[in-house]
C-alpha positions as CSV (number, residue, x, y, z in Angstrom):
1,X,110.7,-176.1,-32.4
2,X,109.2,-173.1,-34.2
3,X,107.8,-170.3,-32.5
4,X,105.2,-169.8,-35.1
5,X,102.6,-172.8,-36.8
6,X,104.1,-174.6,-39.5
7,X,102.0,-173.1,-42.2
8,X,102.4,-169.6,-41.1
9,X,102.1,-167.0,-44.2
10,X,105.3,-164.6,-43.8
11,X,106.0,-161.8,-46.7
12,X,105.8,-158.3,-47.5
13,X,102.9,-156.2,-49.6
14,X,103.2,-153.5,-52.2
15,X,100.3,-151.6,-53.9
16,X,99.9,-150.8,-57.5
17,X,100.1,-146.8,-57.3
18,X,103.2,-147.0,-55.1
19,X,104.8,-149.2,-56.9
20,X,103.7,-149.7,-60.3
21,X,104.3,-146.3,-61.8
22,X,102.8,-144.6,-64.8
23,X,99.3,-144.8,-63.4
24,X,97.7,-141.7,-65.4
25,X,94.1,-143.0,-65.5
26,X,93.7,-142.7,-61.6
27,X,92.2,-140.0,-59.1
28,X,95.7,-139.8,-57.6
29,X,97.6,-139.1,-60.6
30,X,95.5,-135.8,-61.2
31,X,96.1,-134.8,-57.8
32,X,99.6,-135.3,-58.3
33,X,99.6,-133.3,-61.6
34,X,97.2,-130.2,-59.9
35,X,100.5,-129.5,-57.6
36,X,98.6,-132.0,-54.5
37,X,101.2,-133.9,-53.7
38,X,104.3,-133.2,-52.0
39,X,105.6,-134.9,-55.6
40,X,104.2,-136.6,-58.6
41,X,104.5,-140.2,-58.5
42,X,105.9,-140.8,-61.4
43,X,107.6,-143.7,-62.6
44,X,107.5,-144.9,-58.9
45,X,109.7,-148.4,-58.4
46,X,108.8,-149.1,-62.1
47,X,107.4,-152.3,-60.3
48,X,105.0,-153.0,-63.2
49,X,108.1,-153.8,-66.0
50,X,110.4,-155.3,-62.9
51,X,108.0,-157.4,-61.1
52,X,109.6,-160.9,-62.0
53,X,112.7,-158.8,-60.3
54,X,111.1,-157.7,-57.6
55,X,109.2,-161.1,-56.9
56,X,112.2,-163.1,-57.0
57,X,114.4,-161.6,-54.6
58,X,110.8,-161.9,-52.1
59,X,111.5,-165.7,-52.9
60,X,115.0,-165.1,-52.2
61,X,114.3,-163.5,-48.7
62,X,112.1,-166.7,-47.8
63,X,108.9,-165.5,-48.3
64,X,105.6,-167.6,-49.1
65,X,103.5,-164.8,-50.0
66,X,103.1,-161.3,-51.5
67,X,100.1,-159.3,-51.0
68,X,99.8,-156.5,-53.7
69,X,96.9,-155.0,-55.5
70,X,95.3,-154.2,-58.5
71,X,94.5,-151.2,-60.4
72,X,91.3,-150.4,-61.0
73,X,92.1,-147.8,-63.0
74,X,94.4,-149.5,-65.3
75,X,91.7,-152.9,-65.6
76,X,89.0,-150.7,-66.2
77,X,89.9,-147.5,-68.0
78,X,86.3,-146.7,-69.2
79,X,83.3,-148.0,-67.1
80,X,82.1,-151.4,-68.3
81,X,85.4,-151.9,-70.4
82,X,87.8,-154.1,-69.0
83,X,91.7,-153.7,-70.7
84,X,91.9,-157.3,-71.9
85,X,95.8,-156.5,-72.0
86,X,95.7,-155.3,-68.3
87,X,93.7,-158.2,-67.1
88,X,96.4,-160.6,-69.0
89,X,99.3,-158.3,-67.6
90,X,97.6,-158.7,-64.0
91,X,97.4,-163.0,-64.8
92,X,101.2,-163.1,-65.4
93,X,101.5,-161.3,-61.7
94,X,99.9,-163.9,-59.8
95,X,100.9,-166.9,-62.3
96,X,104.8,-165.7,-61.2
97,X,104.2,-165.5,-57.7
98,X,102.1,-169.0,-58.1
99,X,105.1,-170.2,-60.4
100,X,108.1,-169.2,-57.4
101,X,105.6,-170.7,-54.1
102,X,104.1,-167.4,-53.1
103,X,100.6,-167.4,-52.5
104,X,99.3,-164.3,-53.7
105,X,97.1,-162.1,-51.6
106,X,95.3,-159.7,-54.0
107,X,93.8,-156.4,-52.4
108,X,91.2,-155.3,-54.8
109,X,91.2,-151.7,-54.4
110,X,94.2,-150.2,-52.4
111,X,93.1,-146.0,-52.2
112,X,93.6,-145.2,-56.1
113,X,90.2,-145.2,-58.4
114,X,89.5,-144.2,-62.2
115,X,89.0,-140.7,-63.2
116,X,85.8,-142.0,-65.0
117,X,84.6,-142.7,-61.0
118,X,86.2,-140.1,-59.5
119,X,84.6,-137.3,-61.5
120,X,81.4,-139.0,-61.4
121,X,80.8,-138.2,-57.5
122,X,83.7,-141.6,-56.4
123,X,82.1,-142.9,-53.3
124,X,79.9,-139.7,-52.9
125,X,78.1,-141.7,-54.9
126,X,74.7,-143.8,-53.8
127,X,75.4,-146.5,-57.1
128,X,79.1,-146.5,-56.1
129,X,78.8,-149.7,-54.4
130,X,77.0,-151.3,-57.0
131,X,80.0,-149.8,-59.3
132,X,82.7,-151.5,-57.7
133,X,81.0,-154.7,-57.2
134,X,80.3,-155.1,-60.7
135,X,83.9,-154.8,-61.7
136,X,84.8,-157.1,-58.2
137,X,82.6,-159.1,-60.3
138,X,84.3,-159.0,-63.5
139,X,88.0,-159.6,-61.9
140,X,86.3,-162.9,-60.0
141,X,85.4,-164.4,-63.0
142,X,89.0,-163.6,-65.1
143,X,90.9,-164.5,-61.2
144,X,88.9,-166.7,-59.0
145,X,90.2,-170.0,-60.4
146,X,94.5,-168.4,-59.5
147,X,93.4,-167.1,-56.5
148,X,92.6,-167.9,-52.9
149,X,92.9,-164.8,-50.6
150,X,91.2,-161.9,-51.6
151,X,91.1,-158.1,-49.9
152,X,88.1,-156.0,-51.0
153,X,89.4,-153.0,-50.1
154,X,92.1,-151.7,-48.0
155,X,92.0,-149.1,-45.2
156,X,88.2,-147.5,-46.0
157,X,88.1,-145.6,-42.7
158,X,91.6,-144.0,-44.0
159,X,90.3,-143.4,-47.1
160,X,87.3,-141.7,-45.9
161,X,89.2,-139.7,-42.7
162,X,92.0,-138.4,-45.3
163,X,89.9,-137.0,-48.5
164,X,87.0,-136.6,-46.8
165,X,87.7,-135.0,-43.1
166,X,91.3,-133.9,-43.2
167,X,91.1,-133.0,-47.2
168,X,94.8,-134.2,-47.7
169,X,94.1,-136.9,-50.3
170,X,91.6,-136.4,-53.4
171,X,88.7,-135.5,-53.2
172,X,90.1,-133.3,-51.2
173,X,86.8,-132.1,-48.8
174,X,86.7,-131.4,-45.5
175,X,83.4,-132.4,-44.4
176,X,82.2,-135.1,-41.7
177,X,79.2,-135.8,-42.3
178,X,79.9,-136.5,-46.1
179,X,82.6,-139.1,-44.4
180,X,79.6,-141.0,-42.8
181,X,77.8,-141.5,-46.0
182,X,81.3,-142.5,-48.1
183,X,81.9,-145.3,-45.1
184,X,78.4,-146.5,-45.3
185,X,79.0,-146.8,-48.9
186,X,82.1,-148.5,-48.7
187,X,80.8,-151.2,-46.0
188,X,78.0,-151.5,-48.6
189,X,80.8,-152.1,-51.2
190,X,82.6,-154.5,-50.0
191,X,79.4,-156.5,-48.6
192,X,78.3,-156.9,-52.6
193,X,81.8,-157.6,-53.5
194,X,82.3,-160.6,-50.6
195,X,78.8,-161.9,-51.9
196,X,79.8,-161.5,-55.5
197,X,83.6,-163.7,-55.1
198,X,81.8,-166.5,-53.6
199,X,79.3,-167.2,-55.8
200,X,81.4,-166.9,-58.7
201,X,84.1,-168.6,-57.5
202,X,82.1,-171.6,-56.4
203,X,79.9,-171.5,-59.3
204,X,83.1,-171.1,-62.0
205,X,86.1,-173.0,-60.7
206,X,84.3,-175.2,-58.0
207,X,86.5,-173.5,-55.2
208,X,85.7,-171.7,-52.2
209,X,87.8,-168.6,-52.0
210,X,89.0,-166.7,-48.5
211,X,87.5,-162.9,-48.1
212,X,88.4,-160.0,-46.3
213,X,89.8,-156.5,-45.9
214,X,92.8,-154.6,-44.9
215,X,91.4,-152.7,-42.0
216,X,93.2,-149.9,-40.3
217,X,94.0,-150.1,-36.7
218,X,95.8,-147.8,-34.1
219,X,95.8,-147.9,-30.2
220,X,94.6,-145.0,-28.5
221,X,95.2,-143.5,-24.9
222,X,93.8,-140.2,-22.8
223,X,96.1,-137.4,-23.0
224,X,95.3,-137.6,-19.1
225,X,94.6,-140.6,-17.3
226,X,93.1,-138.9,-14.8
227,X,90.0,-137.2,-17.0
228,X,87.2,-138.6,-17.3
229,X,86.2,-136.8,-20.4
230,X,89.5,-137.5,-22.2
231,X,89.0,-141.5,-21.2
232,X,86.2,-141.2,-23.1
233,X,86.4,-139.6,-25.9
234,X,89.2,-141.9,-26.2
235,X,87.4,-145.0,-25.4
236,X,85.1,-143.8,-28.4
237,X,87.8,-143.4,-30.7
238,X,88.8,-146.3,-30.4
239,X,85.9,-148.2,-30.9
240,X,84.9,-145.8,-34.1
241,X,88.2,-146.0,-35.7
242,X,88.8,-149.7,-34.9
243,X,85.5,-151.0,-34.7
244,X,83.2,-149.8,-36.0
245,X,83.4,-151.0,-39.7
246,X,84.2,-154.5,-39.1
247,X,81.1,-154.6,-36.2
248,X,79.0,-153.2,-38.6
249,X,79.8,-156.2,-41.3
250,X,79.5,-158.6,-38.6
251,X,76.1,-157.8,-37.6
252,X,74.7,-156.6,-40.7
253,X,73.8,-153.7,-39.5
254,X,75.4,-149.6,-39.9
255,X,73.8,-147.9,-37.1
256,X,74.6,-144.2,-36.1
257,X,72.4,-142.6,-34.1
258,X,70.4,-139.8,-35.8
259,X,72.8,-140.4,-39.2
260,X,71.8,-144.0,-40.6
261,X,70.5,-147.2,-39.5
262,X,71.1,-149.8,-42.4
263,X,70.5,-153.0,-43.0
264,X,73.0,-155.3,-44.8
265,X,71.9,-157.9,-46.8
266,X,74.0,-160.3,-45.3
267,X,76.0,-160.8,-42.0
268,X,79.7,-161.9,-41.1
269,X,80.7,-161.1,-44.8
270,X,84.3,-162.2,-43.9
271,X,86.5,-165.2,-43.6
272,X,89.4,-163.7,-42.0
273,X,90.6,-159.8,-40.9
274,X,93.3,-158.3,-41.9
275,X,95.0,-155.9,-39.4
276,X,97.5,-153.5,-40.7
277,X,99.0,-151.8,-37.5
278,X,102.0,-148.9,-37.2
279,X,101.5,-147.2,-33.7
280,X,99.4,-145.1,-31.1
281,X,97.6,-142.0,-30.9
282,X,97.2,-139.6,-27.6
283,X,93.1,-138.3,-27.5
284,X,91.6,-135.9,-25.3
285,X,88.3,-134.7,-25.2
286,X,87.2,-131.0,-26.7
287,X,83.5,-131.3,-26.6
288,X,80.3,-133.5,-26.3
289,X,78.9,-132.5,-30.2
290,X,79.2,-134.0,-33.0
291,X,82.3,-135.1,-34.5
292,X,84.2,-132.8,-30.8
293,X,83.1,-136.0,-29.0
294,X,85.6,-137.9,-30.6
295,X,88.5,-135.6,-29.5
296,X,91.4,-134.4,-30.1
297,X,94.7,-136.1,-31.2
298,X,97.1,-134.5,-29.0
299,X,100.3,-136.9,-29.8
300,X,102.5,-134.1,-30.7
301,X,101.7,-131.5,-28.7
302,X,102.0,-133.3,-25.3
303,X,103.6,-136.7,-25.7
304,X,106.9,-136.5,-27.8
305,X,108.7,-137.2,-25.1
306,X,107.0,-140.7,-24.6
307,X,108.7,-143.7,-27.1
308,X,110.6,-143.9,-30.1
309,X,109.3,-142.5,-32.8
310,X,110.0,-143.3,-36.6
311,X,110.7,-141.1,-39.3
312,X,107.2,-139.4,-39.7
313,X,107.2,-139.2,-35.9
314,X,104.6,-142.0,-35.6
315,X,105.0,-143.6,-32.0
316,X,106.9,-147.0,-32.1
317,X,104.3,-148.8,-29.7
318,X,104.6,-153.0,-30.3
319,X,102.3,-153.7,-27.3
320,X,99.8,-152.4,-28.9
321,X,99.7,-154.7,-32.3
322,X,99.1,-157.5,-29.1
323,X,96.3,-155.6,-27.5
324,X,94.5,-155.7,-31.2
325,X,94.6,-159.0,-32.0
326,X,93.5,-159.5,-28.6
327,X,90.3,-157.2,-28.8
328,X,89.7,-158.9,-32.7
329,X,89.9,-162.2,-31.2
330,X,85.9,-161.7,-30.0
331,X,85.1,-161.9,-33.6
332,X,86.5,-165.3,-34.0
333,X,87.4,-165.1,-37.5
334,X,91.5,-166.3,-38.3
335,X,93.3,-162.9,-38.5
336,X,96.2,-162.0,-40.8
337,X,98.6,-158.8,-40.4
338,X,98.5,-157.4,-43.6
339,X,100.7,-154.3,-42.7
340,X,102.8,-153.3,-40.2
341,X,106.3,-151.7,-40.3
342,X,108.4,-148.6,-40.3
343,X,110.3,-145.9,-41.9
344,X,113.3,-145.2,-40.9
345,X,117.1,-144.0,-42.3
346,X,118.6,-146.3,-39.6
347,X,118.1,-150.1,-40.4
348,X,118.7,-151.4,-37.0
349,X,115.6,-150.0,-36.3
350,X,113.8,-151.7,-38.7
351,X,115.1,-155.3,-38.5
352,X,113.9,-154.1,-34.2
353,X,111.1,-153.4,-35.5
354,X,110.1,-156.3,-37.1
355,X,111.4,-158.3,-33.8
356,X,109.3,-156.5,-31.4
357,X,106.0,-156.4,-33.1
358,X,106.8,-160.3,-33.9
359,X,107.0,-161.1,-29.9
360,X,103.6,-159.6,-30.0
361,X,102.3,-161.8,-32.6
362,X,103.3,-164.9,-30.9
363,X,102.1,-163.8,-27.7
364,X,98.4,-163.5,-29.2
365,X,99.2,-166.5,-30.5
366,X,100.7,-168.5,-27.4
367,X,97.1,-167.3,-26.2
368,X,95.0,-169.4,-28.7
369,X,94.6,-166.1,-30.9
370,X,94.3,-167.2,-34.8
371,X,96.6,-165.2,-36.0
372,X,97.8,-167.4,-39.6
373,X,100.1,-164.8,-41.0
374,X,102.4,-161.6,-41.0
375,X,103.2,-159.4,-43.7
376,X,105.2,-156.7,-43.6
377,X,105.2,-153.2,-45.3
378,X,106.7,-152.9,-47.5
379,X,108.3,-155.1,-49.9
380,X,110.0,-151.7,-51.7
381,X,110.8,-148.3,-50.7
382,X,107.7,-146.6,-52.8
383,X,105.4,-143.6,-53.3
384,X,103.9,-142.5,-49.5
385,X,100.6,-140.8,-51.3
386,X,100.9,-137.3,-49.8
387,X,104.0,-137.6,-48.3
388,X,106.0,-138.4,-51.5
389,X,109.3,-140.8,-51.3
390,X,110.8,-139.9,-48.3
391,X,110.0,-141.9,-46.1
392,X,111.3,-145.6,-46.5
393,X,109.2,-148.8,-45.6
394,X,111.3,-151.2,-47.7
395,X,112.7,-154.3,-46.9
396,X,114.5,-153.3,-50.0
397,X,115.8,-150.3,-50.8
398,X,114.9,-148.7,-54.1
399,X,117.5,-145.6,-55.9
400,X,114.5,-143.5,-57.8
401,X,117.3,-142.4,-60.1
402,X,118.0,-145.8,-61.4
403,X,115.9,-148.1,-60.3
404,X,118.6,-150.4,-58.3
405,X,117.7,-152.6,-55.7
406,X,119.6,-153.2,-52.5
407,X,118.6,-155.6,-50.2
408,X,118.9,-154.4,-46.1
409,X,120.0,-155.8,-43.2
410,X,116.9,-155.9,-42.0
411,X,115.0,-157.9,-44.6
412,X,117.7,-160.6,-44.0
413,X,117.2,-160.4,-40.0
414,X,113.4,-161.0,-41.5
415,X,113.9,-163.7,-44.0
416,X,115.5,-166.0,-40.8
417,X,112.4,-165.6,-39.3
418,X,110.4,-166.7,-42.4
419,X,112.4,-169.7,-42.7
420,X,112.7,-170.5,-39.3
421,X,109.8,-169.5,-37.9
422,X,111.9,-168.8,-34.6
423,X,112.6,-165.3,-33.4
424,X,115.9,-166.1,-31.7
């Protein structure tokens, strides 16, 4: 008997910046080129010429999906002009995973955006939401009849916390406030963009179509159990980074106190959630004021000594993928992992890994949790935005010299799972 439901999704995800190479019309691609990046990204895993490749050894490794994304930047070089040989390019993607029984699992917007955007204010911008939806729009009415899972947009919070509070990734501006307004522009975005899929897809190809996001998650604990004030700036934390987007969408409301109180025009713009989850964060608590309140990540100051950590010294925590699917549970909407994996130059600890965070899975699951599919990062050693090629996701390993694949232990240890369904 299978540990998992019979119609389980299992596979692995790329993204087209990481992967795709030769992505010169993107925000990232300057940064790269203006000295940014720890590297340029170059030619990447040339995943845009090798994708039948890349897609076939996925089949080979028992998968029954592949979540990847598309380039904005690449679709729509110019605003309002849609690359008629991109869109077809982006057809023959999903008609090859359609054509080898791999449901395809397209992530609208994964970080990268065109430099017409970018230099135009990206999501500084109070249209911007209006901007993306109108090209969700366009790719709804080229895609909606090959597609049935659709991801507006992949990690926003990340995306605002990293260019806009921690300045590592363009635009490259340290300011928090100016975070709150590109959030509340992004939850705006992907509202229009959930509204815009349905109706199209319903209207065009008769079809009702499944709509969600990648959301960011990581478990957080006080540096000292025993403070008050670190328990909860913590307990704050927690809810902000892991909450408070998806709550927002689900009540139709963004509501800071003193900063914004919003209406959406809709609420519960989802069908499912997708969780991507790597590990846990220590916080303790350095003020009452705005953003002090939130803490203080203290993991590698205090805590190195607690867990095994991965390559980037990231905390290898599996309880805690079980704890959020547990707390996501109260928004009973089905739930799909849409990341969750590790670097590391030892593969035993990858195909562990994968093992570990699994038991989680099925526990949620064994507790009436709708959890409908795992999919891990990544498919390919590829491009880790700031932190260049060094550290190594892949199920597959990827020589940047010549572009040879070479498939691990681990993603065999994987594909028994996938066509098992048993973790034993």
């Amino acid at each position: 008997m299978s540990d998992f439901p019979k119609n389980f999704l299992w596979g692995a995800a790329t993204s087209s910046h990481q992967v795709e190479g030769g992505n010169k019309l993107n925000d990232w691609w300057e940064w790269e080129m203006q000295g940014k990046a720890k590297e340029p990204s170059g030619e990447a895993c040339e995943h845009y010429k090798r994708f039948k490749e890349d897609f076939d050894l996925a089949k080979g490794l028992n998968h029954n999906c592949h979540r990847f994304s598309l380039e904005w930047s690449r679709l729509e070089p110019e605003q309002g002009k849609i690359d008629e040989k991109e869109m077809a390019h982006y057809k023959e993607v999903i008609l090859t995973l359609r054509e080898l029984g791999l449901e395809p699992i397209v992530t609208i917007n994964h970080f990268s955006i065109p430099l017409w955007f970018y230099r135009s204010g990206a999501w500084e911008q109070p249209d911007s939401p209006h901007i993306f939806s109108d090209f969700v729009e366009k790719m709804a009415e080229e895609l909606g009849g090959l597609v049935d899972y659709w991801i507006t947009l992949n990690e926003p919070l990340v995306y605002a916390y990293q260019g806009y509070i921690m300045g590592k990734w363009p635009p490259g501006k340290s300011d928090f406030y100016l975070s709150l307004k590109v959030i509340k522009n992004l939850i705006f975005a992907h509202v229009f963009s959930y509204e815009k899929i349905h109706l199209i897809t319903r209207q065009r190809y008769s079809k009702i179509p499944r709509i969600g996001l990648s959301k960011h998650t990581i478990v957080f604990s006080p540096c000292n159990e025993k403070s008050l004030k670190d328990r909860f700036s913590t307990a704050l934390r927690h809810n902000m980074a892991n909450h408070f987007f998806i709550k927002s969408i689900m009540t139709g409301k963004i509501f800071i106190p003193g900063i914004f109180n919003e209406i959406l025009p809709v609420k519960r713009a989802f069908d499912f959630i997708g969780v991507n989850y790597y590990s846990r964060d220590f916080v303790r608590n350095i003020g009452f004021s705005a953003p002090k309140i939130l803490g203080e990540v203290c993991t590698l100051l205090h805590h190195r000594e607690i867990g095994k950590r991965n390559f980037l010294d990231w905390e290898i925590y599996p309880e805690g993928l079980y704890v959020i699917l547990k707390e996501f549970a109260r928004y009973k909407l089905p739930l799909i992992i849409t990341e969750n994996g590790i670097c590391a130059e030892d593969d035993n600890e990858r195909a562990n890994f994968i093992l570990a965070h699994l038991k989680e899975v099925k526990r949620a699951i064994d507790e009436g949790i709708p959890v409908f599919g795992y999919i891990y990062w990544s498919l390919l050693d590829n491009f880790e935005w700031d932190k260049g090629f060094s550290p190594r996701f892949g199920l597959i390993e990827v020589d940047y010299k010549t572009q040879e694949r070479k498939i691990r232990n681990s993603a065999i240890e994987y594909a028994r799972v996938c066509k098992t369904g048993n973790l034993k």
